[in-house]
MARSE-865383 format. One line per field, with one value per residue: x, y, z of N, C-alpha, C in turn. Coordinates in nm, 2 decimals, decimal comma. Atoms other than C-alpha are relative to their C-alpha. Example, Ala and Ser with C-alpha at 12.3 -4.5 7.8 and 13.67 -1.06 7.14 Angstrom:
BEGIN
nxx = 0,09 | -0,09;
nyy = -0,12 | -0,11;
nzz = 0,00 | 0,00;
caxx = 1,23 | 1,37;
cayy = -0,45 | -0,11;
cazz = 0,78 | 0,71;
cxx = 0,09 | -0,08;
cyy = 0,12 | 0,11;
czz = 0,00 | 0,08;
This chain:
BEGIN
nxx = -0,11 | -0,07 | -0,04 | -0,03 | -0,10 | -0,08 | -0,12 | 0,01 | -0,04 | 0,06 | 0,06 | -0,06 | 0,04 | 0,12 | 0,03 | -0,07 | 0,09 | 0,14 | -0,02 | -0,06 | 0,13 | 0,05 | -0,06 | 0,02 | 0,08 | 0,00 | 0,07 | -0,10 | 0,01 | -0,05 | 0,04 | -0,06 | -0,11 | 0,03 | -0,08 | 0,05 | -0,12 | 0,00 | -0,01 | 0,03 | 0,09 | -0,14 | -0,09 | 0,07 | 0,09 | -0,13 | -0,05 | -0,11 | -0,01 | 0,05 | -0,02 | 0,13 | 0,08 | 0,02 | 0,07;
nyy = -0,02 | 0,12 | -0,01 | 0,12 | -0,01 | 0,04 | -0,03 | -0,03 | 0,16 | 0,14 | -0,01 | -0,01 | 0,16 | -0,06 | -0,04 | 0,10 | 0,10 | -0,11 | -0,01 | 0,10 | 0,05 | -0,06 | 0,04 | 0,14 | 0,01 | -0,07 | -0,13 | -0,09 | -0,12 | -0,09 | -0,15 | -0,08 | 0,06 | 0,03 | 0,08 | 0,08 | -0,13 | 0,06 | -0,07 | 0,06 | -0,10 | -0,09 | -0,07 | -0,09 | -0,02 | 0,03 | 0,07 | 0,04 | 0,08 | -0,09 | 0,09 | -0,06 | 0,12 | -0,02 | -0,08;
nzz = -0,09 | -0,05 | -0,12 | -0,06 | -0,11 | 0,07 | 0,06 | 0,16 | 0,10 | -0,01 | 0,06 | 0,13 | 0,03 | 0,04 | 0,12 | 0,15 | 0,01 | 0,07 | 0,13 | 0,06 | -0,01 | 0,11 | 0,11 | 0,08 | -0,01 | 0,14 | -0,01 | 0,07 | -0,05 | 0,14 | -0,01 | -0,10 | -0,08 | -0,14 | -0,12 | -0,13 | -0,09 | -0,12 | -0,12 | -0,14 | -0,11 | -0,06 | 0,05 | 0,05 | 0,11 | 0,12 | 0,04 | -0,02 | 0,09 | 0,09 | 0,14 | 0,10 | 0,06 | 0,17 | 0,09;
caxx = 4,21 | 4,38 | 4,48 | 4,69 | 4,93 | 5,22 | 5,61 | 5,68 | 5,84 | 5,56 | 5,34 | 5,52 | 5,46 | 5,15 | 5,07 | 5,24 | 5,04 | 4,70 | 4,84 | 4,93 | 4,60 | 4,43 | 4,64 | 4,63 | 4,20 | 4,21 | 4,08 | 4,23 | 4,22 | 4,21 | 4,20 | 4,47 | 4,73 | 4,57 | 4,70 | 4,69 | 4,86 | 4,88 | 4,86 | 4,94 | 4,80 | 5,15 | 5,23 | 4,95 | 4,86 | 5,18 | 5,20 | 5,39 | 5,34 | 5,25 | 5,21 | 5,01 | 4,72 | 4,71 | 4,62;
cayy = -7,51 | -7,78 | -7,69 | -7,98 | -8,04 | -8,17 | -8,15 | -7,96 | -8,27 | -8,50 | -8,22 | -8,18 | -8,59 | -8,51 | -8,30 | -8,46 | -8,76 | -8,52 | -8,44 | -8,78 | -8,92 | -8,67 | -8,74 | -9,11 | -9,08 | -8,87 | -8,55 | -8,26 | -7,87 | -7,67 | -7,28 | -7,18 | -7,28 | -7,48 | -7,58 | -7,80 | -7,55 | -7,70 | -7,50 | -7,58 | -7,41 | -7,27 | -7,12 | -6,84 | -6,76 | -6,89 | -7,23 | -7,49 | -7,70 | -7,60 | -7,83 | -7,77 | -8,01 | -8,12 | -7,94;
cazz = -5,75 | -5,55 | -5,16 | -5,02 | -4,74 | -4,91 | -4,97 | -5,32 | -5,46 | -5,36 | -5,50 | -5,84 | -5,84 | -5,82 | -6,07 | -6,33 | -6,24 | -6,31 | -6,61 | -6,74 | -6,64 | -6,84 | -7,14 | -7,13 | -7,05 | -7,38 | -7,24 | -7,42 | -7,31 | -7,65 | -7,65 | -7,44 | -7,19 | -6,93 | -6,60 | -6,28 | -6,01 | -5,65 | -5,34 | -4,97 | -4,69 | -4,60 | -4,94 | -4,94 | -5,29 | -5,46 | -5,63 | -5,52 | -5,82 | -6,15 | -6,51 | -6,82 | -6,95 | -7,29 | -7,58;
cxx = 0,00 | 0,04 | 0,07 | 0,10 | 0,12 | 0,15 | -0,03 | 0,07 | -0,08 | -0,14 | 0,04 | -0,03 | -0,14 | -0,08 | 0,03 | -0,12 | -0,16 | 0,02 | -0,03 | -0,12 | -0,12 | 0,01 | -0,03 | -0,19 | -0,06 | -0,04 | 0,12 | -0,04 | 0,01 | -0,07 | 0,07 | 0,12 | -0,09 | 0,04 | -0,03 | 0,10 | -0,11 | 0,06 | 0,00 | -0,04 | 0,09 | 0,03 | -0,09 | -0,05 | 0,10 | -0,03 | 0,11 | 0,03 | -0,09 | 0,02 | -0,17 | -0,10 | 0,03 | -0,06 | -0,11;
cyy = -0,11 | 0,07 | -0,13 | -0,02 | -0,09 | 0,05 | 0,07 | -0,08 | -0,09 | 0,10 | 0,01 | -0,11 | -0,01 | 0,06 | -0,08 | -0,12 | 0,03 | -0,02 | -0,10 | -0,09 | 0,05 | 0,02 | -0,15 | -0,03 | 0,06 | 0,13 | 0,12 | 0,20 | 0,11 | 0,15 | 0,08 | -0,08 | -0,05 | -0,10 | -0,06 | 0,08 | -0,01 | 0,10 | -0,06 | 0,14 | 0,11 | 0,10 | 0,11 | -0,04 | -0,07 | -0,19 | -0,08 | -0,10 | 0,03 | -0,10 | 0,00 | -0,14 | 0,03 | 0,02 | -0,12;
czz = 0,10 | 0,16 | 0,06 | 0,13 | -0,01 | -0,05 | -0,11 | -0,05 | 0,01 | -0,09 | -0,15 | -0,04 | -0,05 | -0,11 | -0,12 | -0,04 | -0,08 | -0,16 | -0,11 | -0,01 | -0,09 | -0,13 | -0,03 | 0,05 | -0,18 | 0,00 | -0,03 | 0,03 | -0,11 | 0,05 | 0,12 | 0,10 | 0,15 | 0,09 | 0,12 | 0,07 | 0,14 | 0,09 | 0,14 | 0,10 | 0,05 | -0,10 | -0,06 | -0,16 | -0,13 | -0,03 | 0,04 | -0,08 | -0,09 | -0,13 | -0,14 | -0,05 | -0,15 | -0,08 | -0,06;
């Protein structure tokens, strides 16, 4: 889990970035749907950006 202090468009950038980094590194997530899910300090327990790694 991620905590940041961050717009949700700069964290959605964000994420993606995660993602994409861990795609073009080669690291791959098999056995399920797994995700990078960004929280700010403001939005309690909810997600303010949400994107899946690759299988």
């Amino acid at each position: 889990m991620a905590t940041i202090d961050l717009p949700s468009a700069d964290a959605r950038k964000a994420c993606m970035q995660i993602a994409g980094v861990a795609s073009s590194k080669g690291f791959h997530f098999p056995g399920g749907e797994w995700t990078v899910q960004i929280k700010s300090p403001t939005s309690g327990d909810k997600s303010i950006a949400f994107c899946r790694l690759p299988k």
